[in-house]
N, C-alpha and C positions, 0 to 999 in steps of 0.2 A: 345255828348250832355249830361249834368249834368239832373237827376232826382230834379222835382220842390219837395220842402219837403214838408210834411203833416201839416193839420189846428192844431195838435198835437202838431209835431215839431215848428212850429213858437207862439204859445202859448209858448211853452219851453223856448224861448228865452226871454221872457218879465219878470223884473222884479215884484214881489209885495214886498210892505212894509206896511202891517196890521198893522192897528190900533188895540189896546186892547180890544175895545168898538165896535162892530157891528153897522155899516154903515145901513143894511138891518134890518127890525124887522116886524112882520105882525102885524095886528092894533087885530084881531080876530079869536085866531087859530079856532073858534068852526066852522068859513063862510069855512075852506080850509077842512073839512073832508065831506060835500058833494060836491064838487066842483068836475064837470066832467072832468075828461082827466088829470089834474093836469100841467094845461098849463106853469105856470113857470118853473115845473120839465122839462118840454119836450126842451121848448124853449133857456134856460140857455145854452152854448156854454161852461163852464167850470164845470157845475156839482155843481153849487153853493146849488143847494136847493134836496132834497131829503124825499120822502115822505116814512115815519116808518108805513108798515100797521099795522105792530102788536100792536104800539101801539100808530094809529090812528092819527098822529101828523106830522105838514110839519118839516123840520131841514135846520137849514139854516148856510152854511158853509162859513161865509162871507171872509174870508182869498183868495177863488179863486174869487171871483168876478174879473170880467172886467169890471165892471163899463158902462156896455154898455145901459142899461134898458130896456131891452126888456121884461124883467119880472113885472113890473113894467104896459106895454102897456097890454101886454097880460092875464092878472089878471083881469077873468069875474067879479070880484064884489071888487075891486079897496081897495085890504087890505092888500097890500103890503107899508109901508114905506121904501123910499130910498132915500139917501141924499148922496154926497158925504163924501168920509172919510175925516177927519179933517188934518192938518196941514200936507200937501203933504206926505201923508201916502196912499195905495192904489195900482191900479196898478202902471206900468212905461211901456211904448210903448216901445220896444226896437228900431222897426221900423217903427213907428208913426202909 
């Protein structure tokens, strides 16, 4: 019996092709540095977003995105812009 691979591993296998221009942008970084919990950071499945305490600012790594939006729902005060990447740039499901 073959070992099922990890949410890791089958991420590994999907293409991306980044756009230049970030897909993702917040409307307000000043609403994300009292924001409790930092629910995008948590929620994100590829580690797209990442909060600098030191110096107090969300970062948003749009190259891993999966295009999935969950960041997006889960954003207590709706200051996330997301749009799909432009001209089939972005992820690629490898296996849908």
């Amino acid at each position: 019996m073959s070992k099922r691979p990890t949410v890791e591993q089958r991420l590994y296998w999907n293409e991306t092709r980044p756009d230049r221009v970030s897909h993702l942008d917040v409307r307000d970084p000043a609403r994300c540095g009292p924001c409790d919990g930092r629910p995008c950071v948590r929620v994100c499945p590829a580690e797209t977003y990442l909060w600098e305490a030191a110096d107090g600012r969300l970062v948003i790594r749009f190259e891993n995105c999966l295009e999935c939006g969950a960041c997006r729902i889960v954003c207590p005060h709706d200051n996330l812009d997301w749009r799909l990447p432009l001209g089939g740039r972005g992820i690629c499901y490898r296996y849908g």
